[in-house]
py3Dmol code that shows the C-alpha trace and the ligand (Angstrom):
import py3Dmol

protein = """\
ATOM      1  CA  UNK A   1      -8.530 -10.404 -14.637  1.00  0.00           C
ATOM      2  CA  UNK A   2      -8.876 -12.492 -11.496  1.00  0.00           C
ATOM      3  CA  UNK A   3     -11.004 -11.480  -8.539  1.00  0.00           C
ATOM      4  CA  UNK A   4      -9.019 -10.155  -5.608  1.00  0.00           C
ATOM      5  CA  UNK A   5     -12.428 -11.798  -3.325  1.00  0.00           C
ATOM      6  CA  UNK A   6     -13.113  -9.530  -0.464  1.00  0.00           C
ATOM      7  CA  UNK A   7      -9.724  -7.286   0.939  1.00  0.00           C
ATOM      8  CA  UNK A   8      -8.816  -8.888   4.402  1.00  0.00           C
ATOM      9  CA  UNK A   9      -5.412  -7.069   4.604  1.00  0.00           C
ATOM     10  CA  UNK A  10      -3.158  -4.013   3.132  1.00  0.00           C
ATOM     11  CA  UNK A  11       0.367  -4.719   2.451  1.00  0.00           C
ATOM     12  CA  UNK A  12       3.139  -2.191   2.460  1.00  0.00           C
ATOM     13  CA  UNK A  13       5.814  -2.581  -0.714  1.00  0.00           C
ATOM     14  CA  UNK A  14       8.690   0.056  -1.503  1.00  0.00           C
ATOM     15  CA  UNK A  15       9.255  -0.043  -5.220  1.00  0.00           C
ATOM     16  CA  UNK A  16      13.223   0.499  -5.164  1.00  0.00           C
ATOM     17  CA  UNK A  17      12.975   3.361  -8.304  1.00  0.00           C
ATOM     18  CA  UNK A  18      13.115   6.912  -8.223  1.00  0.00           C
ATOM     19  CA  UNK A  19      10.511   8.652  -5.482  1.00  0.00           C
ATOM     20  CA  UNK A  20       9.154  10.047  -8.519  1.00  0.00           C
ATOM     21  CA  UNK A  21       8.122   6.799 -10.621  1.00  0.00           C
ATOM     22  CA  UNK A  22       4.640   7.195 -11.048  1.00  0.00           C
ATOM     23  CA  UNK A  23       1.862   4.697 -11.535  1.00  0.00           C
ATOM     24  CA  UNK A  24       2.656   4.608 -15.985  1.00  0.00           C
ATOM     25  CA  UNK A  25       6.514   4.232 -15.055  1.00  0.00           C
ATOM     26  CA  UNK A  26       5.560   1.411 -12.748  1.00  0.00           C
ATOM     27  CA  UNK A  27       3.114  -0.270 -15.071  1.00  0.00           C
ATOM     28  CA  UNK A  28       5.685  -0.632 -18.093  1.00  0.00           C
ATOM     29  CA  UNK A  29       8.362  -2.423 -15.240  1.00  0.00           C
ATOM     30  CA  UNK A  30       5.529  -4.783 -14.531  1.00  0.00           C
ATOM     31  CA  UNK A  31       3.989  -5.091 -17.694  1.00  0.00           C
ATOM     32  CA  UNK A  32       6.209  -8.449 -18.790  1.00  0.00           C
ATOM     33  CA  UNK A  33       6.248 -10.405 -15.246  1.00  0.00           C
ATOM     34  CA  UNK A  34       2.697  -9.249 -13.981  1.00  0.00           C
ATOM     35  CA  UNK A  35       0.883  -7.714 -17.082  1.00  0.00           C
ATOM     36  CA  UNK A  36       0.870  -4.450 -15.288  1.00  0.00           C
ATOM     37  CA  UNK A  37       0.907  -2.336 -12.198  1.00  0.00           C
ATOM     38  CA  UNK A  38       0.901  -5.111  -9.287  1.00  0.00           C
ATOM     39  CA  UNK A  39      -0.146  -2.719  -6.305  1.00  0.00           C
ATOM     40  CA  UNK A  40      -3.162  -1.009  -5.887  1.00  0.00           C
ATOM     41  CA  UNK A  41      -2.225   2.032  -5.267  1.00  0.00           C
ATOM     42  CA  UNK A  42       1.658   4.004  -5.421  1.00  0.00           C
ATOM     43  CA  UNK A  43       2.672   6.463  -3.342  1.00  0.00           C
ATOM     44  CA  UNK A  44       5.051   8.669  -5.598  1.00  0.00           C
ATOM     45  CA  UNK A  45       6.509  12.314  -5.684  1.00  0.00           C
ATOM     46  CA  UNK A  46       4.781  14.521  -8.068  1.00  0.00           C
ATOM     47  CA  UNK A  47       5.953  17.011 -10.573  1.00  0.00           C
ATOM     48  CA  UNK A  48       5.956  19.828  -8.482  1.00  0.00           C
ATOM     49  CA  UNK A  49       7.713  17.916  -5.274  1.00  0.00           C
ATOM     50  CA  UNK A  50       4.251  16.835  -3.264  1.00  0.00           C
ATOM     51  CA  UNK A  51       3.575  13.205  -2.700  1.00  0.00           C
ATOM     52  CA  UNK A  52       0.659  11.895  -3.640  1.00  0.00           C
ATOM     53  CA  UNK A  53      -1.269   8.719  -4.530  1.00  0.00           C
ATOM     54  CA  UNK A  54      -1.803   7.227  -7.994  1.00  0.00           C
ATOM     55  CA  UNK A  55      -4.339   4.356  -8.618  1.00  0.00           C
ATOM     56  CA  UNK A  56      -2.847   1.206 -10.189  1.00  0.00           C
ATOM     57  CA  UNK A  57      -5.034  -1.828 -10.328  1.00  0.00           C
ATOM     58  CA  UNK A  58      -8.752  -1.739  -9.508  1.00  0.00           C
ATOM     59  CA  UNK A  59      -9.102  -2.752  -5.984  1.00  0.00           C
ATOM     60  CA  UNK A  60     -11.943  -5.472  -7.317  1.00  0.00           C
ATOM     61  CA  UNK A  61      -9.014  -7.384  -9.314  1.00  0.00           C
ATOM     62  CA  UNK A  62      -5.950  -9.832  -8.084  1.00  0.00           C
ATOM     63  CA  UNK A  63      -2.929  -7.789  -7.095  1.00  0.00           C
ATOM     64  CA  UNK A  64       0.584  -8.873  -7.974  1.00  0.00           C
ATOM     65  CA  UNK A  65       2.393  -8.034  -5.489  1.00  0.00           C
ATOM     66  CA  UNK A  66       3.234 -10.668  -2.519  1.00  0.00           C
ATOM     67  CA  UNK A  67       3.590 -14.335  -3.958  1.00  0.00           C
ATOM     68  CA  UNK A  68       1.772 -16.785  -2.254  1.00  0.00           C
ATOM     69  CA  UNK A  69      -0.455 -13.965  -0.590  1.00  0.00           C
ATOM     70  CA  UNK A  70      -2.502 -11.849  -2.685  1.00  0.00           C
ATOM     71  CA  UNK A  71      -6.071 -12.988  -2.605  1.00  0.00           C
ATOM     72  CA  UNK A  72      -8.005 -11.013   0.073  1.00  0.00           C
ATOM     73  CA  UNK A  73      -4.816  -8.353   0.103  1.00  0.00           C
ATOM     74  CA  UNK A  74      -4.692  -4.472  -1.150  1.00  0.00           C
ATOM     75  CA  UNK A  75      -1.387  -3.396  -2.539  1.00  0.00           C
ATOM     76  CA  UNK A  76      -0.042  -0.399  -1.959  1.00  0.00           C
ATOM     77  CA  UNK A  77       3.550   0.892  -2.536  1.00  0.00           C
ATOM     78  CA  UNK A  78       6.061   3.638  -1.892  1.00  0.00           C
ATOM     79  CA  UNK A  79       8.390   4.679  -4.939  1.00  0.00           C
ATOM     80  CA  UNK A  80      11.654   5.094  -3.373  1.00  0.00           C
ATOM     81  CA  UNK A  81      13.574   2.733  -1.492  1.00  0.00           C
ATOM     82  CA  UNK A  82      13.427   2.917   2.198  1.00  0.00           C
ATOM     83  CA  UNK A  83      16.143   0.080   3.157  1.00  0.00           C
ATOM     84  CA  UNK A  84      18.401   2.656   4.725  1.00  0.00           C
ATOM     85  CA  UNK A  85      16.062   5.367   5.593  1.00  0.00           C
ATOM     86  CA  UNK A  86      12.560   5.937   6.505  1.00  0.00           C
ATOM     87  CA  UNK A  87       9.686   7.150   3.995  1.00  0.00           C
ATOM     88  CA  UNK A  88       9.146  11.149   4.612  1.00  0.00           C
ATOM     89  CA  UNK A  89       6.590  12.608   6.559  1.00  0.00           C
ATOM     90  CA  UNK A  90       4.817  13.361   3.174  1.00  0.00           C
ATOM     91  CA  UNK A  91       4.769   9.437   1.542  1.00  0.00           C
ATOM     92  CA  UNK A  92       4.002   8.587   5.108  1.00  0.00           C
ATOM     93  CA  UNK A  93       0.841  10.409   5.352  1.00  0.00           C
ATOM     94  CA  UNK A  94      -0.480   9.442   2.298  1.00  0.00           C
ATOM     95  CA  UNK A  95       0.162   6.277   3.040  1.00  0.00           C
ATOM     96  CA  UNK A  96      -1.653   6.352   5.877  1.00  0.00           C
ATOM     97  CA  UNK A  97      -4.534   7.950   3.671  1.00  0.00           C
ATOM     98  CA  UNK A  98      -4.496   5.595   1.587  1.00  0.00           C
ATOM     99  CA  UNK A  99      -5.268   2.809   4.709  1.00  0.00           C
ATOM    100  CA  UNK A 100      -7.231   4.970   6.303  1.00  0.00           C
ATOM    101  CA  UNK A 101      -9.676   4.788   3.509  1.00  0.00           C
ATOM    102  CA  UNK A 102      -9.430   1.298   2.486  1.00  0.00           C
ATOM    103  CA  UNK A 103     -10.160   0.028   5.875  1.00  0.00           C
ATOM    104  CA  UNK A 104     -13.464   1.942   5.855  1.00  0.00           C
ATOM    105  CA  UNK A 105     -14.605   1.320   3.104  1.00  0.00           C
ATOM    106  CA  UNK A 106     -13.972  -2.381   3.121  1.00  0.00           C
ATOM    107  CA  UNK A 107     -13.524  -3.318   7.302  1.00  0.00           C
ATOM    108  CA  UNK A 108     -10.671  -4.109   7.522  1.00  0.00           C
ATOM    109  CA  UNK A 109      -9.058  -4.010  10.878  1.00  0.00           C
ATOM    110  CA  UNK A 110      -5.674  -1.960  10.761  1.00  0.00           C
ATOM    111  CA  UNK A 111      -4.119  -4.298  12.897  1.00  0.00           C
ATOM    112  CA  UNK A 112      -4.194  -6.309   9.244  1.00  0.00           C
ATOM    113  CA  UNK A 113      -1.698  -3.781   7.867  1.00  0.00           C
ATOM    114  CA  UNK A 114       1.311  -5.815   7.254  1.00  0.00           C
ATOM    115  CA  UNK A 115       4.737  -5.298   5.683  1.00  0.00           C
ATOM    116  CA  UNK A 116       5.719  -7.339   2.690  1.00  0.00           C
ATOM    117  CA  UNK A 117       8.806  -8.898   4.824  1.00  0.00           C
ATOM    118  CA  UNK A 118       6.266 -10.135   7.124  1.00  0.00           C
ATOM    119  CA  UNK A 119       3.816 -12.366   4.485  1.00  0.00           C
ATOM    120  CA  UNK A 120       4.177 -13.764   1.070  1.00  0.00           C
ATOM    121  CA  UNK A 121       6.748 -16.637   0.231  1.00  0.00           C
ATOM    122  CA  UNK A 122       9.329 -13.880  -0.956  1.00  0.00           C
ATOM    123  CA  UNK A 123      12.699 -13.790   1.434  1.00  0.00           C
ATOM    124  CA  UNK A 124      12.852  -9.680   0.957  1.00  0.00           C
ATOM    125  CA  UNK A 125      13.605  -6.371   2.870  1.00  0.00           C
ATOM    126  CA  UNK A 126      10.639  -4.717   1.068  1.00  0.00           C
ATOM    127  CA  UNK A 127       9.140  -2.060   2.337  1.00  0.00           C
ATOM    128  CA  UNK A 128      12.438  -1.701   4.518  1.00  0.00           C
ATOM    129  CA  UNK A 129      12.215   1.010   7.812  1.00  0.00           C
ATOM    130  CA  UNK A 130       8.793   2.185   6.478  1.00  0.00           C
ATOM    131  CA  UNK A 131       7.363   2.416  10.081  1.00  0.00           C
ATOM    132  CA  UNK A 132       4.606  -0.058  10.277  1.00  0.00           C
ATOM    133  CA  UNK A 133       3.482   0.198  13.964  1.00  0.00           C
ATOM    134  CA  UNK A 134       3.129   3.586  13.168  1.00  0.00           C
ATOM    135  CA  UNK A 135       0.809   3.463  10.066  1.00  0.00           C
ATOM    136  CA  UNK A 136      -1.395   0.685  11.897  1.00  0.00           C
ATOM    137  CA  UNK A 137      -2.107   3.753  15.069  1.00  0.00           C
ATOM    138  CA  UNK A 138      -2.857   6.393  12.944  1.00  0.00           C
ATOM    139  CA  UNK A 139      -5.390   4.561  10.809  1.00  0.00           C
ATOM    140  CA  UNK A 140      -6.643   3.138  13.709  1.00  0.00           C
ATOM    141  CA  UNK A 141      -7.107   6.481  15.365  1.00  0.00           C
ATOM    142  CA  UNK A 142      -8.438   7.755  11.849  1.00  0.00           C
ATOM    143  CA  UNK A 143     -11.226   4.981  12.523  1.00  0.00           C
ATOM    144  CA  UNK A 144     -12.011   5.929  15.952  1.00  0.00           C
ATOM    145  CA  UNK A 145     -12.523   9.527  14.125  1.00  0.00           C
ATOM    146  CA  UNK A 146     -14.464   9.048  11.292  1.00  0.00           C
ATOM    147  CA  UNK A 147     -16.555   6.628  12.376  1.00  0.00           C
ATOM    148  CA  UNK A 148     -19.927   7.922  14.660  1.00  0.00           C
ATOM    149  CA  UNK A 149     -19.911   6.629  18.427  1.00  0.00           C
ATOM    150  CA  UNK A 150     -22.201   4.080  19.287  1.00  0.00           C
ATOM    151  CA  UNK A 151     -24.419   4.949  22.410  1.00  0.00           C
ATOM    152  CA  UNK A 152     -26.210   2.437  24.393  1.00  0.00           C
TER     153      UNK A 152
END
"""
ligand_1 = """\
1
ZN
Zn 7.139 -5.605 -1.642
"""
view = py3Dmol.view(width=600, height=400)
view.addModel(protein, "pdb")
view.setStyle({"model": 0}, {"cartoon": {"style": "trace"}})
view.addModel(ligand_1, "xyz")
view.setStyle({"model": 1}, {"stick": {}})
view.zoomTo()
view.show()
C-alpha cells in the first residue's frame, strides 16, 4: 500500500448506495477499480437505524477517493446520496465526529475540510447539499473545546 504522507485535509464524498451500505458493502464496489474501500472512514446507517462510523482504509495508507488529490487527504464518506437533500442530523454529527477527531489528532485546520466538488480532477456533484460550512464550525468549535487554553 502507498503512504498517504502526513493528512493536510479531510474530504467529504456521498457514496450514492443505500444509507445502510456499510464499510464490507463498500469494499466489494471498490474492490476492482481501487482494490478496496477508497475512504477512510463511512458514515452509514446501522442495523438497528443509528448512524454510525465504520473504518475503511488505515488512515497511514493512500486513499482512493479524489483523483488527482489524495496524498496528504483523509477520506471520509456518507452512504446515501445527498444530491437532492441534505445528510440527517444523525450522519451529520458523526461526520462531524469523525473531523473533529482527525483534526486533533493530526492538526489539521478545519478550514481544510473540503467537499469533493471543490478538489480532485473529477467534474462531480459528490457529496451534494452535505452542508460544508457547517461541518468546518462545529469542528472548529469542537477544537476550541477540547483543546486546554493557553495563558500568558
Ligand atoms: Zn466523492
Amino acid at each position: 500500500m502507498t503512504a498517504l504522507g502526513q493528512p493536510v485535509r479531510i474530504i467529504v464524498h456521498h457514496t450514492v448506495t443505500a444509507e445502510d451500505a456499510d464499510p464490507l458493502d463498500i469494499n466489494r464496489m471498490h474492490k476492482a477499480k481501487f482494490g478496496g474501500i477508497g475512504y477512510h472512514a463511512l458514515v452509514y446507517r446501522a442495523a438497528g437505524g443509528d448512524w454510525v462510523v465504520g473504518d475503511g482504509r488505515d488512515d497511514e495508507q493512500l486513499g482512493a477517493h479524489t483523483k488527482g488529490m489524495n496524498t496528504g487527504s483523509l477520506g471520509v464518506a456518507i452512504a446515501g446520496n445527498y444530491q437532492y437533500s441534505p445528510p440527517s442530523m444523525g450522519a451529520l454529527g458523526m461526520v462531524i465526529g469523525q473531523c473533529l477527531s482527525w483534526c486533533l489528532t493530526y492538526d489539521i485546520d478545519p478550514a481544510n475540510i473540503y467537499p469533493h466538488n471543490a478538489v480532485g480532477r473529477t467534474a462531480t456533484v459528490c457529496p451534494g447539499m452535505t452542508p460544508i460550512d457547517t461541518i468546518r464550525a462545529a469542528v472548529a468549535a469542537g477544537i476550541a473545546a477540547v483543546r486546554p487554553t493557553v495563558h500568558v
